[in-house]
N, C-alpha and C positions, 0 to 999 in steps of 0.2 A: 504494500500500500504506500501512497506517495507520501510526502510528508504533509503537504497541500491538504490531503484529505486529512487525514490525521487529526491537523490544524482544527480544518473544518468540522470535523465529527465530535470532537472536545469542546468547541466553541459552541455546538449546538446540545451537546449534553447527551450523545446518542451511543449504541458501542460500537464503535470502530470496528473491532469481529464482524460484525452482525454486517455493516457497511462494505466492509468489505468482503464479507462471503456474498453478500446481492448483487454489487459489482460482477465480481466474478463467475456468476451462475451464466449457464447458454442460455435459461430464459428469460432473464434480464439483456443479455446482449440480441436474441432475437428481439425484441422488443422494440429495443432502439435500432434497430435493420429494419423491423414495417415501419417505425417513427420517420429515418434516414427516406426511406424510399418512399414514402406517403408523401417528405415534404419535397422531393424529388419531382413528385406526378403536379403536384397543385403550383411547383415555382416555389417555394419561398427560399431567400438570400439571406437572408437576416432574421434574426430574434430580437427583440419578437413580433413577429406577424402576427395580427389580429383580423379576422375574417365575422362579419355580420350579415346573418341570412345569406352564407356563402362569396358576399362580395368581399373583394380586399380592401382594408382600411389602410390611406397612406400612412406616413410614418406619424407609430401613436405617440413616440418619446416626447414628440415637441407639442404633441396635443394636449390641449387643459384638459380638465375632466369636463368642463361647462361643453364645449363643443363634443367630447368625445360624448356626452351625454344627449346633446343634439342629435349625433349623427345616429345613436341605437332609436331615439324616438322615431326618426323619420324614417326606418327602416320598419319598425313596429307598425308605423302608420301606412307605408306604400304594402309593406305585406300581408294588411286588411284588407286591401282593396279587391 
């Protein structure tokens, strides 16, 4: 196990064993292989992609909450229709 992780599994309070045996499992790495290839089929470049009622939402980073709150209503609202 990295040290990285380590770090990280001490900082969250969790057991590191246990962290690292999921890591390590084929079905945790299958997983993230339909994860990999799922984000393959739909495009995404970047994390994180956020997708409402299937469309792509530009980049959310620099989005407020006030518009990204916008943008789920009007999506709510055209998917009534």
């Amino acid at each position: 196990m990295t040290n990285k992780l380590n770090e990280l599994t001490a900082a969250a309070g969790v057991d590191a064993k246990k962290v690292a045996a999921c890591t390590g499992s084929a079905e945790t790495k299958q997983r993230l292989e339909r994860s990999r290839k799922l984000g393959e089929e739909v495009e995404i470049a970047a994390t994180p992609t956020l997708f409402i009622n299937g469309r792509r939402v530009g980049n959310v980073l620099g989005m407020s909450a006030e518009v990204l709150k916008a943008v789920v209503e009007f999506e709510i609202t055209e998917s009534g229709k």
